[in-house]
C-alpha positions in Angstrom: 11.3 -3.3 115.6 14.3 -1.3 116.7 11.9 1.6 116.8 9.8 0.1 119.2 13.2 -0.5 121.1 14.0 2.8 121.1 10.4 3.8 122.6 10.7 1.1 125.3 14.6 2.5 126.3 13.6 6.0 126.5 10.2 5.6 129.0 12.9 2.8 131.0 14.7 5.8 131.2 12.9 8.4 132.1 11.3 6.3 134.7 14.4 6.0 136.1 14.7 10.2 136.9 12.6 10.5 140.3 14.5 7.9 141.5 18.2 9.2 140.8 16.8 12.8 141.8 16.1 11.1 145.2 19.4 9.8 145.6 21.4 12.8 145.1 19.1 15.2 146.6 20.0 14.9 150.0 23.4 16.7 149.0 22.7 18.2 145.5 19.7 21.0 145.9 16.6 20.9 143.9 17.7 24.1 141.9 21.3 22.6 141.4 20.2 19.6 140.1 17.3 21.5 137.6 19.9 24.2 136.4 22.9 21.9 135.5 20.8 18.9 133.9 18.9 21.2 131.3 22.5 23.0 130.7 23.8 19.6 130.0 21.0 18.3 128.4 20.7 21.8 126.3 24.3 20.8 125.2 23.7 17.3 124.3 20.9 18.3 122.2 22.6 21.4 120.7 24.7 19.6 117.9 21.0 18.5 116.0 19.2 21.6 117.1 21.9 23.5 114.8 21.8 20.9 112.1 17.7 20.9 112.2 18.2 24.6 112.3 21.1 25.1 109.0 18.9 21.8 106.6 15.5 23.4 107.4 17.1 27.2 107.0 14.8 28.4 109.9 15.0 31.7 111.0 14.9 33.2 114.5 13.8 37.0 115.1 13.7 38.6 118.6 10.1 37.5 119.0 10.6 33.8 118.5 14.2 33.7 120.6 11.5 35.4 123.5 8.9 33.1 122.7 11.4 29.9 123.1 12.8 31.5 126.1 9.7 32.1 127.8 9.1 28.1 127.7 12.4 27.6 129.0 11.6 29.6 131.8 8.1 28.1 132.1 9.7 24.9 131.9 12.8 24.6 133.6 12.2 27.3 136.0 8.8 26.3 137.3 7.4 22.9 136.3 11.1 20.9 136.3 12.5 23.0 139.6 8.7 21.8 141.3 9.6 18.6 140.2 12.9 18.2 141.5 11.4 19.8 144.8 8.7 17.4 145.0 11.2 14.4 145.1 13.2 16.4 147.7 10.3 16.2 149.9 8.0 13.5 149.3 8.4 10.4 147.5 9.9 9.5 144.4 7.7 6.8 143.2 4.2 9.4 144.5 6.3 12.1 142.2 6.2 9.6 139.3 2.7 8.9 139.4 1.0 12.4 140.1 3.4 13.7 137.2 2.5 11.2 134.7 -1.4 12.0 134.8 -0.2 15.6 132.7 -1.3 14.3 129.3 -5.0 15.0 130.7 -4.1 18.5 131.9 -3.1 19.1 128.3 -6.7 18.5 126.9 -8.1 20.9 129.6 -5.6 24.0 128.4 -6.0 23.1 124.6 -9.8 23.6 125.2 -8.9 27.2 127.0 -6.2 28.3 125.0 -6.4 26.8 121.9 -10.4 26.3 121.3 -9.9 22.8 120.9 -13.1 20.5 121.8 -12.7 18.0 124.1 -14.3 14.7 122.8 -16.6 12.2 125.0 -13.1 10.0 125.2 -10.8 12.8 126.8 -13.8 13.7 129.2 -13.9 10.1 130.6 -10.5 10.0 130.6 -10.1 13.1 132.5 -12.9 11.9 135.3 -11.1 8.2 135.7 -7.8 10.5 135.8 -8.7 12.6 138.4 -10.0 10.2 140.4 -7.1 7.8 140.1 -5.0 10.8 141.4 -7.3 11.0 144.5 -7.3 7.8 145.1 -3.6 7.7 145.0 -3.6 10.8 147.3 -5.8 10.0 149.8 -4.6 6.3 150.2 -1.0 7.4 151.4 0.6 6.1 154.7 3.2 7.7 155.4 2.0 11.5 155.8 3.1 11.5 159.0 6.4 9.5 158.2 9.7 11.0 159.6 11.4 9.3 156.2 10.6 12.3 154.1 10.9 15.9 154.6 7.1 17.0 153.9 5.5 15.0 152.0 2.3 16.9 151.5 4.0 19.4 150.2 5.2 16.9 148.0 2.1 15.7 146.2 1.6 19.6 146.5 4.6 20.2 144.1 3.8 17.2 142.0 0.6 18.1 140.8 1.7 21.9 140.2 4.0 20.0 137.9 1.7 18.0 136.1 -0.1 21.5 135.6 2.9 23.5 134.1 3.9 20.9 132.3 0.7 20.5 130.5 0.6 24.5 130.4 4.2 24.2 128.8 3.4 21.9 125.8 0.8 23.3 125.0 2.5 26.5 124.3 5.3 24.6 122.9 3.2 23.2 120.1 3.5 26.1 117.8 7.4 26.8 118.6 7.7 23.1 117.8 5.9 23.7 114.4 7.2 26.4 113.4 11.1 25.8 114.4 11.5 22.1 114.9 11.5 20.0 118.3 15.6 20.2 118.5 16.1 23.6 117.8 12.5 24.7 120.2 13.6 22.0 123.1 18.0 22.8 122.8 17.5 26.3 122.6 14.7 27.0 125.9 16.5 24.3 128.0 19.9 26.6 127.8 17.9 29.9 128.5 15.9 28.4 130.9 18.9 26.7 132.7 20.6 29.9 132.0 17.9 32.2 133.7 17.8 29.9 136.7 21.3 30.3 137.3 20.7 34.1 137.6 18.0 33.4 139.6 19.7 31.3 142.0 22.5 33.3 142.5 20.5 36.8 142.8 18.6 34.7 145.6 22.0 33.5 147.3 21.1 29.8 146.4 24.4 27.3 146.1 24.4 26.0 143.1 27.6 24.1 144.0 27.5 20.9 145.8 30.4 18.1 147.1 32.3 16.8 144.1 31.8 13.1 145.6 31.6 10.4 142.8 27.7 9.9 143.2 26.6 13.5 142.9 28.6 14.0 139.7 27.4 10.9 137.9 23.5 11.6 139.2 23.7 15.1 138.1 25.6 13.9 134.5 23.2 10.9 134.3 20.1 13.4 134.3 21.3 15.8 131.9 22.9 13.3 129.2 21.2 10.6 129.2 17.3 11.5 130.8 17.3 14.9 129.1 19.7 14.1 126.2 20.0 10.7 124.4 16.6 9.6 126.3 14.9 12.8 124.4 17.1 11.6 120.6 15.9 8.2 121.6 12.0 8.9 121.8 12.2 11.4 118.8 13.5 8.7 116.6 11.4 6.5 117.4 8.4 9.0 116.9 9.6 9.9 113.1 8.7 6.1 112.3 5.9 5.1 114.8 3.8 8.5 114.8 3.3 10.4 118.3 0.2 8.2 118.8 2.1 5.0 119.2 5.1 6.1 120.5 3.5 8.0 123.6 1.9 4.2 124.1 5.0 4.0 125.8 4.9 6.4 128.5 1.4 4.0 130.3 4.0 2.6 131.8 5.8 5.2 133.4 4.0 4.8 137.0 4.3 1.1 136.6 8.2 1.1 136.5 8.7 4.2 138.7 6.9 2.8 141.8 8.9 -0.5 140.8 12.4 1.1 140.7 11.5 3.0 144.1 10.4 0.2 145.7 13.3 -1.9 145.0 15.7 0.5 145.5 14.2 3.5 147.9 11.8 0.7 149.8 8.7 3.1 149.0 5.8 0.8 149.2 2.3 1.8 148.3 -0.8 0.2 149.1 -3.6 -1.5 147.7 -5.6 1.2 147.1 -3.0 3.6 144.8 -1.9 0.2 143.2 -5.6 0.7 142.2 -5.3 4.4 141.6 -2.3 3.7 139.5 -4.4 1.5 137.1 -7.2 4.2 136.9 -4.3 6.1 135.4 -3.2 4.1 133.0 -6.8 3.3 131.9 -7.3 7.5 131.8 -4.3 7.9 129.9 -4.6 4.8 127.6 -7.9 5.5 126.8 -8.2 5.9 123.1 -6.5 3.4 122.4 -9.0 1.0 124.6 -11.9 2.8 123.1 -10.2 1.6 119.6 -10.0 -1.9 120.6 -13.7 -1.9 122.1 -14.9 -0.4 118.8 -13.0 -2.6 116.5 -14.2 -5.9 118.5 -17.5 -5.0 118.0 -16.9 -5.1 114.5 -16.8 -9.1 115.0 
């Protein structure tokens, strides 16, 4: 039970992320916010990434610490900074939603880059998927809304981050193999965090922002506990429940995103993404339907 518990906590959690990235991005830039969580969240995760790395005497050359570091990069410096920048100008609860729909951008780049077949399910799933996302898209009122900064560019920056992330673990799955999740996930969050720091900097980007109370415990939130204990949380879980019925967790991402920015960011969405939302969780829960289906008919 307390697995389950664990599994529940951690999507609570990281449902709650667009919405404290809204909060504190109106004074805490979208690289700012990136670069510092995944160095905290690096940190936070370091202690068991060593510990993984000493019990299952792994052993890092100068090919794997390039291959980690290039999914650090890949991760923190173009699918989590797009994120970040998509709640900086569009919505945090259309961020939430777009992002979540990744799982099926996985199947496509396992088919291209790792020759696996796509089955009947993951093609249905795909088509519902996609068509939940336009939908969701093309049912938004507030395009030309004064509330957000640009919020096409928004949706623009959310998908791209669906994309990369997809991109991203895929090519994680054979770092995570071969050198644990801890020791892959510790190690390219502090070199990706790392190289956007040199990045920011070499473009002149402040990476410093006013000390108030709320911008310190928004940017120490999102790196301890969304990209820390959230991430111990869900991988403990995991090592009992499988991946399979832990990830059961994350269908309900979008539901408690949009709730959390309603009630707290007013972000309202109509009738029509409500619907697009559930295409989404049907696209994304589909295996698990098709299983229930198939076993019914047993009776």
């Amino acid at each position: 039970m307390k697995y389950h518990l664990y599994c529940l906590i951690t999507i609570c959690i990281f449902s709650t992320l667009e919405l404290v990235g809204k909060k504190i991005g109106g004074e805490v830039s979208p690289y700012a916010v990136t670069a510092w969580r995944f160095l905290i969240g690096g940190l936070v995760l370091l202690p068991f990434a060593i510990r993984q790395y000493s019990v299952n005497k792994i052993v890092l050359n100068s090919s794997s610490i390039l291959s980690i570091g290039f999914l650090g990069v890949l991760n923190v410096c173009a699918s989590m900074l797009l994120l970040q920048l998509s709640i900086f100008y569009g919505k945090a609860s259309l961020t939430a939603i777009l992002v979540s729909i990744n799982p099926l951008f996985v199947n496509v780049f396992a088919m291209i880059l790792l020759k696996e077949r796509m089955s009947i399910s993951q093609v249905i799933g795909l088509i519902i998927g996609l068509t939940g996302i336009l939908l969701i898209i093309s049912a938004e009122a507030d395009y030309s809304s004064t509330a957000y900064k640009n919020l096409h560019l928004g949706v623009v920056f959310a998908v791209l981050t669906a994309i990369t992330f997809a991109l991203y673990t895929v090519l994680a799955k054979k770092n995570v193999m071969t050198y644990g999740n801890m020791v892959t996930n510790s190690f390219s969050f502090l070199i990706g965090s790392t190289i956007l720091f040199i990045i920011s900097l070499t473009k002149g980007i402040d990476l410093l922002f006013i000390p108030s109370f709320k911008n310190i415990a928004g940017v120490m939130y999102l790196g301890i506990v969304v990209t820390g204990i959230a991430y111990l949380l869900y991988f403990e879980g995991m090592r009992v429940l499988t991946a399979g019925r832990a990830s059961i967790y994350f269908f309900l991402k979008p539901v408690i995103a949009s709730l959390l920015a309603y009630l707290f960011l007013a972000e309202k969405l109509t009738l029509l993404q409500m619907a697009g939302i559930g295409f989404v969780i049907i696209s994304l829960a589909r295996e698990r339907l098709f299983a229930i289906i198939k076993n019914a008919k047993r009776f």
